[in-house]
KOLTITI-783616 format. One line per field, with one value per residue (C-alpha): residue number from 1; x, y, z. Coordinates in pm, 1 decimal, padded with zeros to 6 digits, m for minus. Layout:
seq: NUM,...
x: X,...
y: Y,...
z: Z,...
REM end
This chain:
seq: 1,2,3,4,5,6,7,8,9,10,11,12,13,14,15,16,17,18,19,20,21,22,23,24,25,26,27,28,29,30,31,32,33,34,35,36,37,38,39,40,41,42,43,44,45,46,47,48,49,50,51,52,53,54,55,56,57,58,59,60,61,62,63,64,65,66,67,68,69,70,71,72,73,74,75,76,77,78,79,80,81,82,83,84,85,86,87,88,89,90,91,92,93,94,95,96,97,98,99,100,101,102,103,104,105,106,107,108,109,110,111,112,113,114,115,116,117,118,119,120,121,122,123,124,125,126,127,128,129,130,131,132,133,134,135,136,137,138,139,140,141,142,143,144,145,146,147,148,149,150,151,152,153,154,155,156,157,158,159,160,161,162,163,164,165,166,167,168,169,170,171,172,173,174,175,176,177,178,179,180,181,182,183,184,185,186,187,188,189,190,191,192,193,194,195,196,197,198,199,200,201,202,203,204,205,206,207,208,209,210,211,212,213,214,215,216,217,218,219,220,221,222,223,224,225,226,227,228,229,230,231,232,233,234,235,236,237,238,239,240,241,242,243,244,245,246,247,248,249,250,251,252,253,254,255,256,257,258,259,260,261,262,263,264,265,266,267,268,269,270,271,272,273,274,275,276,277,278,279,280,281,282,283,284,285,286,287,288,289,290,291,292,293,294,295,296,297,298,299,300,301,302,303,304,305,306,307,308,309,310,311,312,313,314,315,316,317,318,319,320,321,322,323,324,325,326,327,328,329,330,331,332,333,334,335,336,337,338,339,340,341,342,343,344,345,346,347,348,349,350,351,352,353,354,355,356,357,358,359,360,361,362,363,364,365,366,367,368,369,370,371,372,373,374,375,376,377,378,379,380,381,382,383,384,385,386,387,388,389
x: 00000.0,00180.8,00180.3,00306.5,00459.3,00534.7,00150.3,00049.9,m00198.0,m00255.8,m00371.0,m00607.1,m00717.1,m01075.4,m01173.3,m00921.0,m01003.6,m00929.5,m01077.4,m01298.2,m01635.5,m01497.5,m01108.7,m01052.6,m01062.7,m00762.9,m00746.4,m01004.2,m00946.9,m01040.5,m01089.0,m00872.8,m00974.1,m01235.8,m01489.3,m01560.3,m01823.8,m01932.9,m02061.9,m02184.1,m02206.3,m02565.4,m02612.6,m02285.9,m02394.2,m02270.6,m02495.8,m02396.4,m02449.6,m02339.5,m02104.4,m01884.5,m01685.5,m01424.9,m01380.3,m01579.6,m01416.2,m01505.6,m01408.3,m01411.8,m01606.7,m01333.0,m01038.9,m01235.1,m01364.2,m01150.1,m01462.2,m01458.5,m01538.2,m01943.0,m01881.3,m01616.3,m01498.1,m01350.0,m01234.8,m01521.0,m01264.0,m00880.2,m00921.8,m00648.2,m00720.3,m00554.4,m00475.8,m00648.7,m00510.9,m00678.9,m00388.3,m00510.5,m00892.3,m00851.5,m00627.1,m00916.5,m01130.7,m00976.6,m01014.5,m01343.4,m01536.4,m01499.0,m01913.9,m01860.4,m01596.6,m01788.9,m02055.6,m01900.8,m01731.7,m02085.2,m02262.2,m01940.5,m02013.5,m02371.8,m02375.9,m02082.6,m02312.8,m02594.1,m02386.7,m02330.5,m02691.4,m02810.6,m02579.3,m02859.4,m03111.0,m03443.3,m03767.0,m03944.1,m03654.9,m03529.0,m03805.4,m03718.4,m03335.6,m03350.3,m03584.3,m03294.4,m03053.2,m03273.1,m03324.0,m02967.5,m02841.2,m03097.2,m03031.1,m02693.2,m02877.1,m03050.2,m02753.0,m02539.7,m02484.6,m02627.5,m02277.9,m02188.5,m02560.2,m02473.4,m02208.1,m02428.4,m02606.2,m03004.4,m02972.0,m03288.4,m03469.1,m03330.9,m03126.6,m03036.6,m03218.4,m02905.4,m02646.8,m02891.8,m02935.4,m02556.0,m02536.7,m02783.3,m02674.0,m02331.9,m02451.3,m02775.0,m02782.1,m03103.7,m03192.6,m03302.9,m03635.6,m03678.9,m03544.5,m03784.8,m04067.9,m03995.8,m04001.6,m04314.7,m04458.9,m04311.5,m04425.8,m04788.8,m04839.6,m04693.7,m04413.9,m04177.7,m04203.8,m04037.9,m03976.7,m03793.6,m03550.3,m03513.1,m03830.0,m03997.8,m03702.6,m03569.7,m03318.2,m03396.9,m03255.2,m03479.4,m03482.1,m03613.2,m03715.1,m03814.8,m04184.0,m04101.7,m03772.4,m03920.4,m04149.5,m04028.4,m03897.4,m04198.7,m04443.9,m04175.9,m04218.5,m04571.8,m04626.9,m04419.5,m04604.2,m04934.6,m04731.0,m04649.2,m04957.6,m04985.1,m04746.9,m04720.5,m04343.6,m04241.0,m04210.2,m04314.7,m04118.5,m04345.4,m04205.8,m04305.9,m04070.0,m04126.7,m04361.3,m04592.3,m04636.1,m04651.0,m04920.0,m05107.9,m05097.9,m05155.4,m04832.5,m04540.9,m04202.3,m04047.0,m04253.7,m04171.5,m03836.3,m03844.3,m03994.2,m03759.7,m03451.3,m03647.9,m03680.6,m04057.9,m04142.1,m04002.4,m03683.6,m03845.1,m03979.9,m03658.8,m03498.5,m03265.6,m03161.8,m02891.0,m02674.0,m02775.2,m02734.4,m02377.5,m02264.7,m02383.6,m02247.6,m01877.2,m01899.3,m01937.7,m01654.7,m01477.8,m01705.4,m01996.5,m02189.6,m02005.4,m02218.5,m02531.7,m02530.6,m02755.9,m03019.6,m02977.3,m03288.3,m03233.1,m03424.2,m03685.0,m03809.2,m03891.7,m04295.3,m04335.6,m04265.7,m04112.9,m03889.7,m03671.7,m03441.2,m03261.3,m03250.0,m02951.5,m03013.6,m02942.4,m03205.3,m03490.6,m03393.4,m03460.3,m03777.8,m03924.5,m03834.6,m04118.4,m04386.2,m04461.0,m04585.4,m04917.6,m04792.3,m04512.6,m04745.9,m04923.4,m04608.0,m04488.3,m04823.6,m04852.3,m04407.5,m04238.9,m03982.4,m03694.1,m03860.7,m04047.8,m03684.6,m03538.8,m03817.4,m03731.3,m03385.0,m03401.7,m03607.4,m03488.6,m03553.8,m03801.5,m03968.2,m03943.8,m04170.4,m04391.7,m04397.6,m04469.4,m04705.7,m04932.5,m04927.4,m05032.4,m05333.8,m05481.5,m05438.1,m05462.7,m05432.4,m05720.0,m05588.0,m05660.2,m05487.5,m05216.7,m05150.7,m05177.6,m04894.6,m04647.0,m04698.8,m04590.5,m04289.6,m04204.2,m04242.4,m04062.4,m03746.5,m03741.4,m03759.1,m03472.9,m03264.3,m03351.8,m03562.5,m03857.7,m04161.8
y: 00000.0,00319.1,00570.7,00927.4,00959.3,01315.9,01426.7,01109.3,01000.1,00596.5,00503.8,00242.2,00117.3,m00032.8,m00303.6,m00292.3,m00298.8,m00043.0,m00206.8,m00452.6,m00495.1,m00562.4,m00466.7,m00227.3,00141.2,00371.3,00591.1,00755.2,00903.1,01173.1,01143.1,01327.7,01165.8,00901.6,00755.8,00483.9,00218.2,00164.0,m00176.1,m00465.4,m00810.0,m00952.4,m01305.1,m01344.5,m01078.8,m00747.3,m00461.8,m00081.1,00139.3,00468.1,00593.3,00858.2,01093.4,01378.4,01584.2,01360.1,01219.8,00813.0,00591.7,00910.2,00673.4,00440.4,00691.0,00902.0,00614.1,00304.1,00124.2,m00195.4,m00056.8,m00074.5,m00126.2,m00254.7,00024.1,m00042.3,00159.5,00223.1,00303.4,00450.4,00696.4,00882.7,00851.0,01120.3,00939.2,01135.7,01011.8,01063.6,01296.8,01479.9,01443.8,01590.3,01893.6,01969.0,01925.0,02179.5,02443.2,02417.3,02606.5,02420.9,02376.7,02175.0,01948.1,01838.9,01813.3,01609.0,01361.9,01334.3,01182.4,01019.5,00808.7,00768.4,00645.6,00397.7,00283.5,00236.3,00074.4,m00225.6,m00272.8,m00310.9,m00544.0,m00605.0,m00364.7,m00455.1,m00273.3,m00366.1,m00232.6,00016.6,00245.2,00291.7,00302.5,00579.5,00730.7,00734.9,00855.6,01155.5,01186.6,01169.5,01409.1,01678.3,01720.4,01805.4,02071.7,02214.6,02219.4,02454.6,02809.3,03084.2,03180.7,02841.2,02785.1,03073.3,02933.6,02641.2,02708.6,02678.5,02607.4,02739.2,02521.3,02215.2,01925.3,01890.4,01561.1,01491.7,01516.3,01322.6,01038.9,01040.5,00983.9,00712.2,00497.8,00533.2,00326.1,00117.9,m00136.8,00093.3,00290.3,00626.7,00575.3,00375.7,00676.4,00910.6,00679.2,00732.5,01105.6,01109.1,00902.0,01124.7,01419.7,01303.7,01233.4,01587.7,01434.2,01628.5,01893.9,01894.2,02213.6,02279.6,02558.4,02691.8,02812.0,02482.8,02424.7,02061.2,01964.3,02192.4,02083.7,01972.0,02016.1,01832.5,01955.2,01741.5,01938.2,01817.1,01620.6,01536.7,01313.6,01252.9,00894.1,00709.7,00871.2,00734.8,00375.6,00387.1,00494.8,00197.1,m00082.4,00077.4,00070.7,m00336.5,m00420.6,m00328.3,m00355.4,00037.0,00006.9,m00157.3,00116.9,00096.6,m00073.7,m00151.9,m00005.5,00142.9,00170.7,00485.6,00336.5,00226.2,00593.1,00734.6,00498.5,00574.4,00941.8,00918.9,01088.9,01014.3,00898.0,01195.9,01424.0,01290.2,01305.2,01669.4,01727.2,01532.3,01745.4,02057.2,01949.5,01966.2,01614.6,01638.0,01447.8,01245.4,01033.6,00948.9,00562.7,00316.4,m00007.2,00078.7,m00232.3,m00297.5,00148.4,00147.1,m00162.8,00041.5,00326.7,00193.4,00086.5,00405.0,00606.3,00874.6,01173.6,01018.9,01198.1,01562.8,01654.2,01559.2,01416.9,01613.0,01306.3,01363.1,01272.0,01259.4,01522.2,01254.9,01159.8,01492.1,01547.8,01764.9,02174.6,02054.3,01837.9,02204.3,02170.0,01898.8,02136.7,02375.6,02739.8,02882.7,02668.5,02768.4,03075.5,03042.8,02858.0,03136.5,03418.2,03214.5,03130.2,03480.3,03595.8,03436.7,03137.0,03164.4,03268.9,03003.3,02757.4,02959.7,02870.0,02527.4,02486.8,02322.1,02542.2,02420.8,02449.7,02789.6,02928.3,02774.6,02989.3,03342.2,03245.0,03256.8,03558.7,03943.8,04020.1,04327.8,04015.4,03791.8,04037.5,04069.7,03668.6,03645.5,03970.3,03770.8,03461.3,03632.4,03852.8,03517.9,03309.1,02893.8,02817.7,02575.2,02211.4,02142.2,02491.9,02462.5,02055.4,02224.0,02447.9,02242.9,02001.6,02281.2,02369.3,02053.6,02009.7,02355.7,02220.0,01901.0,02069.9,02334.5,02038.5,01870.1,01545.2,01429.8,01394.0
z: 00000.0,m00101.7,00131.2,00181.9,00528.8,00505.2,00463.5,00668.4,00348.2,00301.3,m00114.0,m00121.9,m00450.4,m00501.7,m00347.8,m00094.1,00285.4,00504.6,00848.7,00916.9,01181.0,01493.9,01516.4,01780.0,01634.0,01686.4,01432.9,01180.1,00807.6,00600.8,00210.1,00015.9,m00244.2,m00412.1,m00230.9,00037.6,00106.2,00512.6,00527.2,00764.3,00771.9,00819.3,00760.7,00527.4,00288.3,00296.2,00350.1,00274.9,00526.7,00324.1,00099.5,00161.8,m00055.9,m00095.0,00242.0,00495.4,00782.6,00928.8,01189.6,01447.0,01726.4,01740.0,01755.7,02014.2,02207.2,02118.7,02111.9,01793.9,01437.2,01441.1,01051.5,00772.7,00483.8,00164.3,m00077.3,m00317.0,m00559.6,m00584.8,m00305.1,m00107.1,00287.4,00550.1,00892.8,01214.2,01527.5,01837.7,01919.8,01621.7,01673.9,02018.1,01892.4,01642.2,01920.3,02192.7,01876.9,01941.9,02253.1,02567.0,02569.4,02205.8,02334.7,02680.7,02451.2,02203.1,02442.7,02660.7,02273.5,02212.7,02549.2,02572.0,02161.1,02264.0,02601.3,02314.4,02061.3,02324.6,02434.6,02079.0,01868.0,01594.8,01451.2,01230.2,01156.8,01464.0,01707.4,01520.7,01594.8,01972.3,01914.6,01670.8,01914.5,02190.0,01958.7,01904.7,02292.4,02382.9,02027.8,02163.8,02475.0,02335.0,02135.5,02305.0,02626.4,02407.4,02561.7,02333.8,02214.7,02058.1,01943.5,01689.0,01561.8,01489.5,01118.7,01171.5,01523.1,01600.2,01328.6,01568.4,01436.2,01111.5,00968.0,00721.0,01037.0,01258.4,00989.4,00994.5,01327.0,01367.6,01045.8,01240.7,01486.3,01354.1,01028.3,00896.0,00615.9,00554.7,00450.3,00827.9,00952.2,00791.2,00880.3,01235.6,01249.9,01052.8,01263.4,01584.1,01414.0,01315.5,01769.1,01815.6,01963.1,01748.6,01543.6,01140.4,00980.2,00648.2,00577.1,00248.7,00125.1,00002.3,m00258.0,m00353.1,m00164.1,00131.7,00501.8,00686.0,01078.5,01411.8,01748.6,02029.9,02151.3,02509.9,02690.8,02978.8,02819.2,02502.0,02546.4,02744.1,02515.5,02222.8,02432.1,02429.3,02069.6,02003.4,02198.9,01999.9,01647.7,01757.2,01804.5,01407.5,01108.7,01113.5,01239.7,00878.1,00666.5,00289.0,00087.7,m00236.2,m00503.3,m00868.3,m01162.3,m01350.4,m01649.9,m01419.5,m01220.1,m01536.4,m01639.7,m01339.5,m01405.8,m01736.1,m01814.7,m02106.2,m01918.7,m02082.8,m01876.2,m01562.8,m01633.8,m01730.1,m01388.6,m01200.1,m01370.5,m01235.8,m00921.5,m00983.9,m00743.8,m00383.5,m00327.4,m00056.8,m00344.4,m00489.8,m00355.2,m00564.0,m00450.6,m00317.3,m00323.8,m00788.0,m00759.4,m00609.5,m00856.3,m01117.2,m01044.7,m01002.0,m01321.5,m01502.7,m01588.0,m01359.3,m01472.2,m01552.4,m01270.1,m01347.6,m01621.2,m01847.8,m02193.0,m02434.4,m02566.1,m02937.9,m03211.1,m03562.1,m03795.4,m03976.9,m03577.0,m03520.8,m03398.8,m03221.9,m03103.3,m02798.4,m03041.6,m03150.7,m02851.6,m03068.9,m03354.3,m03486.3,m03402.3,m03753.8,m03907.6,m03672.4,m03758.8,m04070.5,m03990.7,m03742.6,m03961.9,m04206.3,m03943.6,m03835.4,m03482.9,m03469.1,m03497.0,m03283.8,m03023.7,m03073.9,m03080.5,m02743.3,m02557.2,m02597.2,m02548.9,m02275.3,m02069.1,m02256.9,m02611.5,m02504.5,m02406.1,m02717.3,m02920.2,m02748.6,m02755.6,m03157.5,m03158.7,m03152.0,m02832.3,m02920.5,m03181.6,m02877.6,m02677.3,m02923.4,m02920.7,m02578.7,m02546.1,m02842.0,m02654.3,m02363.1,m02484.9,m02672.5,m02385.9,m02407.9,m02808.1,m02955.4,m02952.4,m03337.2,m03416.5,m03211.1,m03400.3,m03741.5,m03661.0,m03482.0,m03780.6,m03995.5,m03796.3,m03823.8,m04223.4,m04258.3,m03996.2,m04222.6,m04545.0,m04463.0,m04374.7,m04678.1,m04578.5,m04674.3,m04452.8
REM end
């Protein structure tokens, strides 16, 4: 294993293991670079916990507490790993206010005291161990002197559900959608309260406060002998490929694509299997995931207005200069976002208002009318690039 004693960075290349479940933890890594797989071992199959990537730090509980590695980690691919020793952990650490660190080593205990009192987590107990995790991770919270709670982005809003989940999948074998369930199910009692920060936008953090400490845990323990009595502690796992939903709501696929790439359908909708999703994903080249590949469609498929996007800008041009405003107007109104803006974007911009003032004053085109001419867009597109309908 090549390794660069002067930075004190370890290579691992993929595959390779970098600790397993079980050994006694001493020191913890950040990723410099690549990515690595958490796992377990349930039943003699592994199970990924998460995957981490550039920047994020792992194996902190056993540096911090020398507890046994509550996981395994391999190198999801060629990654380069900085060692943290607890000498180094605890140097970050005393950076910190003095409220942070007790804190920090109070969670670091009571998660370890946890850790040994539940070796093996399913559905039906995972409920009340998340539950405790909660209980002991905000009274942390909410212990913080003013002065560090500012320092402490969205404080107010409570925890953070991203660095909560974190903290439980640290510890349990569970997924994030058993997580969710949970604090849905919390929040639906009253028992906690979920806000969102960000003004309703995709990908927004979301936040969770505990309504009352005291009580929080045996009402927790009661909800959960009430949820056993049921199958309401199994969250929902039946699932619908993307044909089918569009079937459903009598949509095309296309469109519910479209609306996934503009964030149009909340992200809490959005699982994979994660175990076929990560094998897939290793196989894909390097920057795969940097950037998105234009879907290209030959001239003769073209059918529609919404089909421009895959045609040249000089031709449609040449096309709109033909059509004149009416019909653009008319084009514009029935458009999706990405053809409507490929319309103005081919238009003067005093034309372009004209186009959109038109479209405006008419309101909702006529069906037939609005056929007739994105048929004749079409014909005109196809004749200027000489094929025949």
């Amino acid at each position: 294993m090549p390794t660069n004693n002067a930075q004190n960075v370890k290579a691992f290349y993929k595959g390779q293991q970098i600790y397993k479940e079980g050994q006694k933890g001493t020191i913890a890594f950040m990723i410099q670079k690549g990515s690595v797989n958490l796992y377990r071992t349930v039943d003699g199959r592994k199970v990924i916990v998460e995957r981490l990537g550039k920047g994020e730090i792992f194996g902190e509980m056993g540096a911090l507490s020398g507890t046994p590695r509550v996981h395994s980690a391999e190198a999801a691919e060629y990654c380069d790993l900085m060692v943290l020793t607890e000498q180094i952990i605890q140097t970050l650490l005393a950076r910190c206010p003095k409220t942070i660190q007790h804190l920090t080593r109070i969670l670091i205990r009571r998660l370890r005291k946890a850790t040994d009192s539940v070796p093996q987590r399913t559905h039906k107990n995972s409920f009340l161990s998340i539950c405790r995790i909660l209980e002991m991770a905000y009274g942390c919270h909410i212990s913080m002197k003013p002065a560090d709670a500012k320092r402490v982005p969205g404080h107010k809003q409570g925890i953070a559900i991203t660095a909560f989940s974190r903290q439980v999948k640290n510890i349990l074998l569970v997924s994030q959608l058993e997580i969710d369930n949970t604090l849905d199910q919390l929040a639906a009692l009253k028992i906690v309260t979920l806000t969102t920060q960000g003004s309703g936008k995709a990908f927004a953090e979301r936040y969770v406060q505990v309504n009352d400490m005291e009580t929080f845990f045996q009402v927790a323990a009661n909800l959960h002998r009430e949820l056993s009595k049921t199958s309401a502690l199994e969250p929902e796992l039946e699932y619908i490929d993307i044909h089918d939903f569009a079937e459903e709501v009598d949509a095309q696929t296309e469109v519910l694509y479209k609306k996934l790439a503009n964030m149009e359908v909340p992200e809490t909708l959005f699982f994979f299997h994660k175990n076929s999703a990560l094998a897939w994903a290793g196989e894909q080249e390097d920057d795969f995931f940097k950037h998105v590949k234009r879907r290209k469609k030959s001239v003769k498929d073209l059918e529609g207005v919404n089909d421009i996007v895959y045609v040249d800008n000089a031709t449609l041009k040449e096309v709109f200069a033909k059509l004149g405003y009416y019909k653009l107007g008319v084009l514009l109104s029935v458009a999706d976002d990405e053809a409507r803006n490929k319309i103005l974007g081919n238009l003067a911009r005093k034309i372009a208002k004209i186009v959109e003032d038109e479209a405006a004053t008419r309101g909702p085109a006529d069906p037939v009318e609005a056929e007739d001419v994105s048929d004749e867009l079409i014909e005109m597109v196809k004749a200027a690039k000489g094929v025949v309908a």
